[in-house]
LUMMI-543187 format. One record per residue (C-alpha): x, y, z. Coordinates in steps of 0.5 Angstrom, whole numbers. Example, Ala and Ser with C-alpha at 12.3 -4.5 7.8 and 13.67 -1.06 7.14 Angstrom:
<atoms>
[atom [25; -9; 16]]
[atom [27; -2; 14]]
</atoms>
This chain:
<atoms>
[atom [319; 196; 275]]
[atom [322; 203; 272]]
[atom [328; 203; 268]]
[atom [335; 207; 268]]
[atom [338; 209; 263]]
[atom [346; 211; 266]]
[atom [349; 215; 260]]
[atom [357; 217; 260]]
[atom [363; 218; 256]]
[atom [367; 215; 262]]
[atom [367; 206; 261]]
[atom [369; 207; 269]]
[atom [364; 212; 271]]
[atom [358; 208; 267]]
[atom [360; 201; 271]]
[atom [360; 204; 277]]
[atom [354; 207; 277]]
[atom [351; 201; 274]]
[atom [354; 197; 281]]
[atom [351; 202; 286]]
[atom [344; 202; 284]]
[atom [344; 195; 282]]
[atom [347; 193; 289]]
[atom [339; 198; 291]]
[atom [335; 192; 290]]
[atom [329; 196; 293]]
[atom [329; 201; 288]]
[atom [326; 195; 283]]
[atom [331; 198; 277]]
[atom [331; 195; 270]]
[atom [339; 199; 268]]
[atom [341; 201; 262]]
[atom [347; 204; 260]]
[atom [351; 208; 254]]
[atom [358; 210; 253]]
[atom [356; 217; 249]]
[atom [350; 220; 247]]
[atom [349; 217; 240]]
[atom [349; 210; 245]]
[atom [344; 212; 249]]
[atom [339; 215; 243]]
[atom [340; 207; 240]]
[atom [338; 206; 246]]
[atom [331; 211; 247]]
[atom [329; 209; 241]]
[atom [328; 201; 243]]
[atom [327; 201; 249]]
[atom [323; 205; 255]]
[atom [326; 210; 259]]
[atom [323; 212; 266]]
[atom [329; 216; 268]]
[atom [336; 219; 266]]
[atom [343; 219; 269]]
[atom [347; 222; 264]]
[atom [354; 227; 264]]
[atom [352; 234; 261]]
[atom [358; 234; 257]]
[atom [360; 229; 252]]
[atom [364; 230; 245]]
[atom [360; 231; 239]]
[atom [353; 231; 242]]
[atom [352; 234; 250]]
[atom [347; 233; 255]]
[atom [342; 238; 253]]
[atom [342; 235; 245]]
[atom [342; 228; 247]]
[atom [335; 231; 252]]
[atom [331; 232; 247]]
[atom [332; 227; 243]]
[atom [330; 224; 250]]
[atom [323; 228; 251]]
[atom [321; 227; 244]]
[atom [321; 219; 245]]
[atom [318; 219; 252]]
[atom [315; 226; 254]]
[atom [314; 223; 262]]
[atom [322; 222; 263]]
[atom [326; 224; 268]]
[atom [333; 228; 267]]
[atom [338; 229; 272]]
[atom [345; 231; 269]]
[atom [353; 229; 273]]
[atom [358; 234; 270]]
[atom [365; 235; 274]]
[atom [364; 242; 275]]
[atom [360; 247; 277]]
[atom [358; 250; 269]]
[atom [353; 256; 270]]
[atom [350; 256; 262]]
[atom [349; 249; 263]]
[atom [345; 249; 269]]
[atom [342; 255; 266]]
[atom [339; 252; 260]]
[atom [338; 244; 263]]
[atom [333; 248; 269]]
[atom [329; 252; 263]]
[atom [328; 245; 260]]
[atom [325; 243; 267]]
[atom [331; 237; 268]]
[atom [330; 234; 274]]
[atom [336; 234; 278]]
[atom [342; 237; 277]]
[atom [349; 234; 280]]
[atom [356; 234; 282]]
[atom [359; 228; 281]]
[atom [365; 230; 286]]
[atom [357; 229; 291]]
[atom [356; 223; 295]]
[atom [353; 216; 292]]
[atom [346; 217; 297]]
[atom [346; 225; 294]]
[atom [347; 221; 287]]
[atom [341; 215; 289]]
[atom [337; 220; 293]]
[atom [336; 224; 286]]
[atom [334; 218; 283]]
[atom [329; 216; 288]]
[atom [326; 223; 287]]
[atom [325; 222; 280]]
[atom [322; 215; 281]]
[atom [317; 218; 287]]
[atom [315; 224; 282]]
[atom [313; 219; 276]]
[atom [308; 215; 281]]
[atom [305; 221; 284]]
[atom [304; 224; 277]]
[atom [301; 217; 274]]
[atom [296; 218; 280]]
[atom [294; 226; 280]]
[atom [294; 224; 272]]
[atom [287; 220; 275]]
[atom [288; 215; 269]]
[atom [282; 210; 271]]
[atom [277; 216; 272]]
[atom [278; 220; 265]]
[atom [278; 213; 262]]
[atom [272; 211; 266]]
[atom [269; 217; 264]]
[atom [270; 215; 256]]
[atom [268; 209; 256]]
[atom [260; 213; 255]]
[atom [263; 217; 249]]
[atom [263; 210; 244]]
[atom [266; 211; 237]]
[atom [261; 213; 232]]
[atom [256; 207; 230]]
[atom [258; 207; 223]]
[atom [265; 208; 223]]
[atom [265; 201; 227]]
[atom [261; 198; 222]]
[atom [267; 200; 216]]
[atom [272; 198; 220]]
[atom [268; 191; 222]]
[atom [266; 191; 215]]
[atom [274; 192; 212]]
[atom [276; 186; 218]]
[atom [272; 181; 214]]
[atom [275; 183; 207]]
[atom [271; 187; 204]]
[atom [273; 193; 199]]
[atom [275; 199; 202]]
[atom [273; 203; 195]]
[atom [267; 199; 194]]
[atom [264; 201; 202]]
[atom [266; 209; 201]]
[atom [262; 209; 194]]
[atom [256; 207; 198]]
[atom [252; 213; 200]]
[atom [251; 209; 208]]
[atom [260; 210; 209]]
[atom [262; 216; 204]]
[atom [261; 221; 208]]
[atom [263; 217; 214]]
[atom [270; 222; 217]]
[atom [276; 218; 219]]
[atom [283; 220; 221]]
[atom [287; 215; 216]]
[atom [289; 216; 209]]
[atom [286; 212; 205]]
[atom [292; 211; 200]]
[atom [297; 209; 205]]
[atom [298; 202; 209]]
[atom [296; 201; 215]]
[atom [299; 198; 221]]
[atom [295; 193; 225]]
[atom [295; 191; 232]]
[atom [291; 187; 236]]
[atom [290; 187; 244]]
[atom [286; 182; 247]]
[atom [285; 181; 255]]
[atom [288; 175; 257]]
[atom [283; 173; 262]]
[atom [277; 175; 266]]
[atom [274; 176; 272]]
[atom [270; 170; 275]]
[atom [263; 171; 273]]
[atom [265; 178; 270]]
[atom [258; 181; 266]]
[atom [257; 181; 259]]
[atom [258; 189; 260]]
[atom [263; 189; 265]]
[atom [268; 186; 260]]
[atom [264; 191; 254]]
[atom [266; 197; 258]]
[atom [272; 193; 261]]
[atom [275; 193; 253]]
[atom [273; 201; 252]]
[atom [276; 203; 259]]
[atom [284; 199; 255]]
[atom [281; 203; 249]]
[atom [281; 210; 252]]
[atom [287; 208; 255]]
[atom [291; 206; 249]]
[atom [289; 213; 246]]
[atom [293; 217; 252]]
[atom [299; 213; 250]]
[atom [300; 215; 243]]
[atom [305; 220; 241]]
[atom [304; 225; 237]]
[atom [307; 223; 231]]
[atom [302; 216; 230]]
[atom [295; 217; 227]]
[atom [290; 212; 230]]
[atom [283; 209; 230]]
[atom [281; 204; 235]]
[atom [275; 199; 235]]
[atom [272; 194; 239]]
[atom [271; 188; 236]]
[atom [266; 183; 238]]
[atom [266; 185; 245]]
[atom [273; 181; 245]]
[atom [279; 185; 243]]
[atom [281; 192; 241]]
[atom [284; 193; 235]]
[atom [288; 199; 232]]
[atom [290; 202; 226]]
[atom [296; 206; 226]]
[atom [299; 210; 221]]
[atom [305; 215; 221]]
[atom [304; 223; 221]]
[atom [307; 226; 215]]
[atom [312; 230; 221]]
[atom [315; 224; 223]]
[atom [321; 225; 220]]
[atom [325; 220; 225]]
[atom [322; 214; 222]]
[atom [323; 216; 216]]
[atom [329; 215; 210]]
[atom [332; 221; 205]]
[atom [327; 218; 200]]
[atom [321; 219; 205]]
[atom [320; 212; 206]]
[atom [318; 209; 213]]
[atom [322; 205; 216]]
[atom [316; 201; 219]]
[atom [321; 196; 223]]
[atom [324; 202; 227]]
[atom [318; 205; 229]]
[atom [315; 197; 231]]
[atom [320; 196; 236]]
[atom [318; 204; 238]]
[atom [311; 201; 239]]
[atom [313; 196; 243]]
[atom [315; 200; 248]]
[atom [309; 204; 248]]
[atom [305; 198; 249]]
[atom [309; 196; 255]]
[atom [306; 202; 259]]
[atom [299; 200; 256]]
[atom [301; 193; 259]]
[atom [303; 196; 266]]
[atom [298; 201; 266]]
[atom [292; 195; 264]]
[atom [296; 191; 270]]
[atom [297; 197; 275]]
[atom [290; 201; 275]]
[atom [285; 197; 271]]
[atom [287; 190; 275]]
[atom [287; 186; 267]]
[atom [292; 184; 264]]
[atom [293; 184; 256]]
[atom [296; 181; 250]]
[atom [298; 185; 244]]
[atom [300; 183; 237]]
[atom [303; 187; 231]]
[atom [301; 186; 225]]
[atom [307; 183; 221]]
[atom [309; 191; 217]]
[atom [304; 196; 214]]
[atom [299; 193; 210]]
[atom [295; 195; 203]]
[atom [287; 196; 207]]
[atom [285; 191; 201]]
[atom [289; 186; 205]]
[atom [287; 187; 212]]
[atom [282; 182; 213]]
[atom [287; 177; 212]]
[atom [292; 180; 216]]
[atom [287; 180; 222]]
[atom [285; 172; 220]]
[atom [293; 171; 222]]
[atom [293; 176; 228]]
[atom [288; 172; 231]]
[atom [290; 166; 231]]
[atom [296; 168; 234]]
[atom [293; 170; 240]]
[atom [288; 164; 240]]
[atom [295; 160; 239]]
[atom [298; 165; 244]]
[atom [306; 163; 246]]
[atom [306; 156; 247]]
[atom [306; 156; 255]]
[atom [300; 160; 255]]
[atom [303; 166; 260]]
[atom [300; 172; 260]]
[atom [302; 180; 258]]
[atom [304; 177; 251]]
[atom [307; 182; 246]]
[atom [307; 178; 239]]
[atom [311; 181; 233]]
[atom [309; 178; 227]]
[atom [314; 181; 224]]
[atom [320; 178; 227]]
[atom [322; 171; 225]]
[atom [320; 167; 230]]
[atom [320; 158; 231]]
[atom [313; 161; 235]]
[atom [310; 163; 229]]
[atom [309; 158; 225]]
[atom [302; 159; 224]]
[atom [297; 160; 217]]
[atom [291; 164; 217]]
[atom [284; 160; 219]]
[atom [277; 160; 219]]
[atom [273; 160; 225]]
[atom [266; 159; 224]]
[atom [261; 163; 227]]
[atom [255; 161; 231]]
[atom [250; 165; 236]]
[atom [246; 163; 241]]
[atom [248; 159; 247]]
[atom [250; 153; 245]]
[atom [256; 158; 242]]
[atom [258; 160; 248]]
[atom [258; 153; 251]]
[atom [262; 151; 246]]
[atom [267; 157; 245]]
[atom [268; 156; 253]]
[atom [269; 149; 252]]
[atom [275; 150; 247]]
[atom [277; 156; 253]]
[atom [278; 151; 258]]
[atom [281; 145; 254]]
[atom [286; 151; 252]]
[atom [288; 152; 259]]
[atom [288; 145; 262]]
[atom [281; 146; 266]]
[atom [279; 139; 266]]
[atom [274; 139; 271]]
[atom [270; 146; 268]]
[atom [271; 142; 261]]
[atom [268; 136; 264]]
[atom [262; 140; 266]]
[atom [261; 144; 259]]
[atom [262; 138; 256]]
[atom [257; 135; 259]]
[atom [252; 140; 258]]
[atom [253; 141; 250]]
[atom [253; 133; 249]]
[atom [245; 134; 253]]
[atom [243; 140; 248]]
[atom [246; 136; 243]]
[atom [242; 130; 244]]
[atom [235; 134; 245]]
[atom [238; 139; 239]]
[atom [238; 133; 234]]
[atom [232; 129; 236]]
[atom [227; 136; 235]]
[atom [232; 139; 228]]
[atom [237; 133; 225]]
[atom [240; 138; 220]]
[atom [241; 143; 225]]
[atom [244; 138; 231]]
[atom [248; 135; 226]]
[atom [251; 142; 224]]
[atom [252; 143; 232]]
[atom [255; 135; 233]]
[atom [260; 138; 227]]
[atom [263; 144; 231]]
[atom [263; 140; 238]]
[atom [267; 135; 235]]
[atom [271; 140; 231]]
[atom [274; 142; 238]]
[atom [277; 136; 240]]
[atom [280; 135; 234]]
[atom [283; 142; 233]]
[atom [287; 140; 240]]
[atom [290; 133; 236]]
[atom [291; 137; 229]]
[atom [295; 143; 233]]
[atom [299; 137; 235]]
[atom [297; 139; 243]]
[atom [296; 132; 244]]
[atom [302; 127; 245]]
[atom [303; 120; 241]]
[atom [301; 116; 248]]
[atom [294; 120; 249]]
[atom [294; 119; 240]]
[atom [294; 112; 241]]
[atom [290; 113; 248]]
[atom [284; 116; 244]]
[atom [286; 113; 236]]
[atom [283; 119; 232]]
[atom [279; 114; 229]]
[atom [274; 114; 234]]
[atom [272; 120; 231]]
[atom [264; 119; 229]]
[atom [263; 124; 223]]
[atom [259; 123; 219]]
[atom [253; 121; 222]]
[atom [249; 123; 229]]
[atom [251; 118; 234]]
[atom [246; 113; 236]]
[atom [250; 111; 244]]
[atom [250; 117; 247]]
[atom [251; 115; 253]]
[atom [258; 112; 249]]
[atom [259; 119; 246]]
[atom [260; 122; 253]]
[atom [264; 117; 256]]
[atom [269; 118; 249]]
[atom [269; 125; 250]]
[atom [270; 127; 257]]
[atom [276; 121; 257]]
[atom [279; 125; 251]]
[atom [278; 132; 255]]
[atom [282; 129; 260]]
[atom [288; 127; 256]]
[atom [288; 134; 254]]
[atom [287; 138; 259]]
[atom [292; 134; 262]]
[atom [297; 134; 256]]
[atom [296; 142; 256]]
[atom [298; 143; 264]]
[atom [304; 137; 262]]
[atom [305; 143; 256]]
[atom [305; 149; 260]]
[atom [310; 148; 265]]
[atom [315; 145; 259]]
[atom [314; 151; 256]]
[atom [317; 154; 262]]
[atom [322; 151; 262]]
[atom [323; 152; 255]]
[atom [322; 160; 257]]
[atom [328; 159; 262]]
[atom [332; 154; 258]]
[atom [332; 160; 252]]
[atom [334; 166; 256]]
[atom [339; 162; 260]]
[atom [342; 161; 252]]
[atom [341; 168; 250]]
[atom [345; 170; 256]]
[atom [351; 165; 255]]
[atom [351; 167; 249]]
[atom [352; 174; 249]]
[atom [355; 175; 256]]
[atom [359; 181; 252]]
[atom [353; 184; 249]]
[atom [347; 188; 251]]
[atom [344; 184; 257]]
[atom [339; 189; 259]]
[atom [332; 186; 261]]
[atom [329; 190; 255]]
[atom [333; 186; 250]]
[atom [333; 179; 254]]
[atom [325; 181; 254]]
[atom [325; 182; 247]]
[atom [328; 176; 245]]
[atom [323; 172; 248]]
[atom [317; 177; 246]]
[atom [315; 178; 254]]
[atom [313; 185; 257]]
[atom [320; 186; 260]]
[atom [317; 188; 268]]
[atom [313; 182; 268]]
[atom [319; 177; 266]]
[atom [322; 180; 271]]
[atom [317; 177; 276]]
[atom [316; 171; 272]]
[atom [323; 168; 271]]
[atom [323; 169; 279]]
[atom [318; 166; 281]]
[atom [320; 160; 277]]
[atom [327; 160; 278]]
[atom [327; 163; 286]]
[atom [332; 169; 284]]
[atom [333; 175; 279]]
[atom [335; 176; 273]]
[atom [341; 180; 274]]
[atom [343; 174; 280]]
[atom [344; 169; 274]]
[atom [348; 173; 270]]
[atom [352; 176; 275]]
[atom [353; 169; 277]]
[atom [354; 166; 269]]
[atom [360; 173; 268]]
[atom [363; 170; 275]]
[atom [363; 163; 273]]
[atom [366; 164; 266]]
[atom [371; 169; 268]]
[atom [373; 164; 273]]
[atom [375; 160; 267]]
[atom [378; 164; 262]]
[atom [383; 167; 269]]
[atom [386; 160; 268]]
[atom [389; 160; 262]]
[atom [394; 164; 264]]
[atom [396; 167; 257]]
[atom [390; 171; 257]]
[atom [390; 179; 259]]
[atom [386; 181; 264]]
[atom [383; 186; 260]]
[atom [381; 182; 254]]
[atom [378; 177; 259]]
[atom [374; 184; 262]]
[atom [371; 186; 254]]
[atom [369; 179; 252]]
[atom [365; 179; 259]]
[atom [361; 186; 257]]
[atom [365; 190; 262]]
[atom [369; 196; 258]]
[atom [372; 199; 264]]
[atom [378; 193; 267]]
[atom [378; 195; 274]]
[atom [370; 196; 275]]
[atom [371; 188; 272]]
[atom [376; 187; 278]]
[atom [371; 190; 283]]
[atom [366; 186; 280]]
[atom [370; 180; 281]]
[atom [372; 180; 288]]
[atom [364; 183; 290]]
[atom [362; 175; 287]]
[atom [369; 171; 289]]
[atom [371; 175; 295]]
[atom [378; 176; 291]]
[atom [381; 180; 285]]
[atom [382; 177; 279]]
[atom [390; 178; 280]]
[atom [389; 174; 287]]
[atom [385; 169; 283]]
[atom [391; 168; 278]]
[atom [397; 167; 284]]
[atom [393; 163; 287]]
[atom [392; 158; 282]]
[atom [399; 159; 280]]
[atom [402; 157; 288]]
[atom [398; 151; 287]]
[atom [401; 149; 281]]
[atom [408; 150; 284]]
[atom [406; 147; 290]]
</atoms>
């Protein structure tokens, strides 16, 4: 899915625009739209642009401006300018600054969805010419030095930074940040992996996401990247001093401003990881810039947001710790760590409990109550020690309340043996494969309530603000999804689009507010998000097949009838 952004000082012109290429399903477009080019700026700087639609003349900001204001935040856009007369300096400038396309806007409407369709087709050549994969492929053998990874890893598990770059291993060790300015955090883990996908096919599958994070920054972000325990990239982001944009008159960053960027960029990464390297991932951001003393407990956060994921557990997450959510309620957490294969049974099992899998649960379950069994019998404190962490994982799914009160009482807590090794084994297992069971079976009952919910929320959001921005990039954001992928998601849990639920939601309200006859129906257009009346009228009668005039006489013939 690409994105349009429709940019005019004519309400009427922007509304039909915006009918045209909504009724081209086939273009697969995300539209947005601004009445003037300080709008469409509000608008660039939050939200991702893949091409432009804009008239070349508007009061006190023109086209040509507003363009490099546009290429500044996304280089790859392309421009195509409408102007109403045939003005040579401008053509002349916009060609020099390689726009697109240039067109009347007397043209007709296949010269105008022919442009667009133009740019769409240039921007998949490029991202298949640009060979992403390969170069990303061809990087993954450059890895970061050695040590620089030990002094990120080091600062992650709480260490001091001034007291690491004093010992004679790190002080000559070269890094791009500055070390007097915070940093921001950002944690991206791949949601899930092939089925029997190699140890170092997942290594090298997180540095080829890593490189391929890197082509995306803008010049304006400082990074340095890391893979951590062969499980996620994580990236520490600062602002370049010639970054004025997000930046106030007294210097200061306005970190906000620059995370709703971000989220933009990551959407690409999103898709990117989707399209080329057939991987989806899940990012969070650290709640703002923090001192590189407190990293470690920032990270301790981060990871238990992505361990907790969103409550339905869907893919392509983009968490914003930033912004106050119910989602996030969560304090920092300890997780212990273990070696060896036990380990990697257990962290499988909590894995597939997590996503309801209870026939793989069931099997590990099995095999860890055999090596737990065999464990104690040759190293009682050890086993014990193991026997602990094993019973840890069940009771983290009752603490974080994944389990209901039926399967509570089903499975009392009591039940739980902590304190020493169970004499029955036999009982062990029957105990715990019946509560891995419940679990599994409470987190798929879990998943689809939290798809549910997600619809219900973006239902409430629209119903809510049907005069205000309901750009995919927004309804997206307020339920911290990348916006392509719910796209696909809310039709496939739904049966239909996103932009139909609205058309039909505007529709069925207009209907109402149309019956009480006291309201103009102008007033009616505005408070449905429509600027221009008669492309209100159009829409009406696209949707009920008659005007909004028509509907009020009929209504009143009844009456009098």
């Amino acid at each position: 899915m690409y994105r349009l952004l429709i940019v005019d000082d004519e309400p009427a012109i922007v509304e039909g625009l915006v009918q045209m290429f909504q009724e081209r399903e086939e273009l697969d477009l995300d539209i947005c739209k601004a009445y003037s080019a300080f709008e469409a700026i509000d608008v660039i700087k939050k939200t991702k642009i893949d091409v432009v639609l804009s008239d070349i003349r508007m009061p006190e900001k023109n086209g040509l401006q507003l363009m490099d204001e546009i290429l500044f935040y996304w280089p790859a856009c392309k421009i195509i300018f409408l102007t109403g007369h045939n003005e040579f300096d401008y053509v002349y400038t916009a060609i020099q600054k390689n726009v697109e396309s240039y067109i009347l806007k007397t043209e007709e409407d296949k010269v105008v969805i022919g442009a667009v369709t133009n740019a769409l087709k240039k921007i998949e050549d490029e991202l298949k010419n640009k060979d992403i994969v390969e170069k990303a492929r061809n990087q993954m053998l450059v890895m970061a030095p050695l040590l620089k990874k030990e002094l990120f890893e080091a600062l992650l598990l709480g260490e001091r930074v001034y007291d690491l770059l004093s010992e004679e291993l790190f002080a000559e060790q070269a890094i791009k940040l500055n070390r007097e300015a915070p940093v921001l955090l950002l944690v991206g883990k791949i949601d899930s992996w092939s089925e029997g996908m190699s140890y170092a096919n997942k290594r090298n599958a997180l540095y080829a996401v890593r490189n391929l994070v890197e082509q995306y920054w803008p010049s304006v972000l400082t990074s340095e990247e890391i893979v951590y325990e062969n499980s996620m990239m994580i990236s520490f982001l600062q602002l370049a001093a010639n970054a004025d944009r997000f930046r106030s008159e007294d210097d200061a960053v306005d970190w906000r401003g620059f995370v709703t960027y971000l989220k933009g960029i990551l959407e690409s990464v999103q898709n990117a990881c989707r399209d080329l390297l057939q991987m989806d991932i899940s990012f969070v951001i650290s709640r703002g810039a923090v001192e590189w003393d407190n990293l470690h407990k920032e990270f301790e956060l981060m990871k238990a947001m992505i361990k907790k994921r969103m409550v339905s557990g869907q893919k392509m997450t983009m968490m914003d710790l930033g912004m106050a959510n119910e989602l996030f309620k969560v304090e920092p957490s300890k997780v212990a760590a273990y070696s060896d294969e036990f380990n990697k049974k257990l962290r499988l099992l909590e894995k597939k409990l997590d996503e309801g899998d209870e026939l793989q649960a069931e099997t590990i379950c099995k095999d860890l109550i055999i090596s737990l069994q065999h464990e104690t019998s040759q190293n009682y404190l050890l086993g014990l020690e193991r026997y602990y962490a094993f019973v840890l994982v069940f009771l983290a799914n009752i603490n974080n309340q994944q389990l209901s009160d039926r399967a509570k009482d089903h499975m009392p807590i009591e039940s739980f043996a902590m304190m020493d090794i169970p004499g029955d084994w036999m009982a062990v297992e029957s105990y715990y494969l019946e509560l891995g069971k419940q679990i599994c079976l409470e987190k798929q009952q879990q998943v689809e309530k939290g798809e549910n919910l997600l619809v219900e929320r973006i239902h409430r959001f629209i119903n809510e603000n049907l005069s205000g921005d309901l750009s995919l990039a927004r309804i997206a954001e307020v339920v911290h999804f990348n916006p392509s992928y719910l796209s696909r998601f809310y039709k496939q849990l739904t049966g239909r689009n996103l932009s139909d639920y609205i058309n039909a939601t505007k529709a069925e309200m207009a209907v109402n507010m149309l019956e009480d006859m006291q309201m103009k129906i102008n007033e009616i257009a505005l408070k449905l998000g429509f600027e221009s009346p008669s492309y209100f009228t159009a829409f009406f009668r696209k949707m009920k097949e008659v005007s909004p005039q028509e509907f009020r006489e009929a209504i009143l013939h009844k009456t009098r009838k």
